[in-house]
N, C-alpha and C positions, 0 to 999 in steps of 0.2 A: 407632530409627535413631541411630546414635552422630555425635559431632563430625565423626569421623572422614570418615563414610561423606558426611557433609552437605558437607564441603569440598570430596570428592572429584566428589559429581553440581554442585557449583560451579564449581569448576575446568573439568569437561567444556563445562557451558553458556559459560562464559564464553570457552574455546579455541576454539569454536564461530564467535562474535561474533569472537574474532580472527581467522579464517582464511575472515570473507569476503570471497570475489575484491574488488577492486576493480579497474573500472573506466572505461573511458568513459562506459559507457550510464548513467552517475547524472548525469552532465554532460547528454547527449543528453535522459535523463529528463525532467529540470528545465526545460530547454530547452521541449521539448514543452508539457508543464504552461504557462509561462509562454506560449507561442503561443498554445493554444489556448483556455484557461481566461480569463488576463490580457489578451491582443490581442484572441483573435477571438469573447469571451465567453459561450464553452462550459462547459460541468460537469463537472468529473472523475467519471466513474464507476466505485467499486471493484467486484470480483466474485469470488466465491472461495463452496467450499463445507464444509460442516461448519466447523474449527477456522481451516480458512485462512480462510471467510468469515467468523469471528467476527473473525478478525483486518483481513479487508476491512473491515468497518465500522467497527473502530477508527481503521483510517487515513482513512475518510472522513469522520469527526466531530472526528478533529486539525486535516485540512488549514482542514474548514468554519471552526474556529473561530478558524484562523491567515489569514484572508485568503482563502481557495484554496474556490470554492465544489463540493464533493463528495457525493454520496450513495452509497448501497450500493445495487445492485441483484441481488437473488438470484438466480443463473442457472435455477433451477427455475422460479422464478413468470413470470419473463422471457419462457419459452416459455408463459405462459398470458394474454400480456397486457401484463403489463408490461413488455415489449421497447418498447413505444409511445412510452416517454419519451426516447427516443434522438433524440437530432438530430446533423445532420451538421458541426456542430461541435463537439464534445463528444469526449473522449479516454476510452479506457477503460485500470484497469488491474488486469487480472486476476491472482488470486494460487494454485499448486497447487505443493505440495511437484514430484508425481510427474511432473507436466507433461502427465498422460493424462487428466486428470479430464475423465469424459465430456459433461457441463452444459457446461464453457467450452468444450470443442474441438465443441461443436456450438453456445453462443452467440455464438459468430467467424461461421461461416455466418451466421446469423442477423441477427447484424447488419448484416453488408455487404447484404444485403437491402432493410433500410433507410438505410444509411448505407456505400457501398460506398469510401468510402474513410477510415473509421473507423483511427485508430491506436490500438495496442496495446501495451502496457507488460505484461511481466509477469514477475512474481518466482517464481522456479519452483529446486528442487533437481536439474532434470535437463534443461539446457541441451538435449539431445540430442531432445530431445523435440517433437510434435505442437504444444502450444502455444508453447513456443521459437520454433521455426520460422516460425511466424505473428506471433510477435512484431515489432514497428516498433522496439523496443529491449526485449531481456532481461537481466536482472539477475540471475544464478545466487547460489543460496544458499551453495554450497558443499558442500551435501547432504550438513550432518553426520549423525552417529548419535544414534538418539535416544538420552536417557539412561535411558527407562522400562525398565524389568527384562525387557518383553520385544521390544524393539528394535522397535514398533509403534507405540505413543500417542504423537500431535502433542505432544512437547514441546520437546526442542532445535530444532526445524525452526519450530515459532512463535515462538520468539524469536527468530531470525535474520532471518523474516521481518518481525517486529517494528522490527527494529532497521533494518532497509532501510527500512523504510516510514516511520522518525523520519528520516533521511537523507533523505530527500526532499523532506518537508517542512521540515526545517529547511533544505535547500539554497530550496527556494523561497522560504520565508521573507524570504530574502537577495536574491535575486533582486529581489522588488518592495518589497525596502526595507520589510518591516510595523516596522510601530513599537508600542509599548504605548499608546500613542492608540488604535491599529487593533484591537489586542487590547482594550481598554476597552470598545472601542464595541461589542464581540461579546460578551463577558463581563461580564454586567452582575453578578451573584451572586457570591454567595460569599467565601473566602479570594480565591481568585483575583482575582476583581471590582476586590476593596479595593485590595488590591497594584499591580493594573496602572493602576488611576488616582492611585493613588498616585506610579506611575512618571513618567506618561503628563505629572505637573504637572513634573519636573523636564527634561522633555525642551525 
């Protein structure tokens, strides 16, 4: 692969990350979050399958370690079970490019079963869609193209989602004031560790 070709699938992703919508629903997001999680001390639940779930659990292991307490819950196993961990405080926020992904548009059912007035956040490329619809607030990705050679493999669309899911959490972040105390006392290891108590003494 030449310079060339590397700037140009750069370029793509990065045009990508510019032209997602903005708007209200990352205000309305945060908001949520803060109700539910902060107020009424609920759990953020992510959900997503294959690469968007890889990318669910990313954002659930950010928000945990920034203050915002998160797990992943796999929409597959959900139906065998582990749906049970659901309480009716608790927010979900479900992630599918297509918006049709068959596991979330039947674990929405499934949880109002349990928790029938469950909100739902979810980051999806096709507003127009099943899960959209059901959304408490959607977040459109902008539904770019991917840049794989054959306009198929989760990659421009992971990063967008990627980068909605740092928005949120940094918007939240904000929201209840975390400080590098907060991040110390969760991050005990590592580079990280050192740094943020490091910080944590000048505050």
């Amino acid at each position: 692969m030449t310079k060339e070709e590397i700037s140009c699938l750069l370029e793509q992703e990065a045009e990508a990350v510019r032209n997602i919508p903005i708007t209200s629903g990352y205000e309305e997001a945060v908001e949520l979050i803060y109700q539910y999680i902060h107020e009424q001390g609920g759990t953020l639940i992510t959900c997503g399958m294959g690469k968007a779930g890889q990318i669910a659990m990313n954002i659930a292991t950010t928000f945990s370690s920034t203050g915002t307490p998160a797990y992943f819950l796999h929409p597959s196993e959900a139906q065998h079970g582990d749906l049970g961990i659901v309480r009716g405080n608790d927010l979900m926020l479900l992630i599918s490019n297509s918006g049709k992904t068959r596991e979330l548009v039947e674990l929405i059912e499934l949880t109002r079963g349990i928790a029938p007035d469950m909100k739902f956040i979810v980051i999806t490329g096709n507003p127009e869609s099943a899960l959209a619809e059901a959304a408490t607030v959607c977040l459109p990705t902008g539904g770019p193209k991917e840049v794989c050679a054959l306009g198929l493999t989760p990659t421009t669309s992971t990063t967008v989602m990627t980068v909605i899911g740092d928005i949120l959490v940094v918007g939240t972040m904000r929201r209840i004031g975390f400080s590098s105390r907060d991040y110390a006392i969760r991050h005990h290891g590592g580079y990280l560790g050192s740094k943020s108590r490091e910080l944590s003494q000048k505050e």
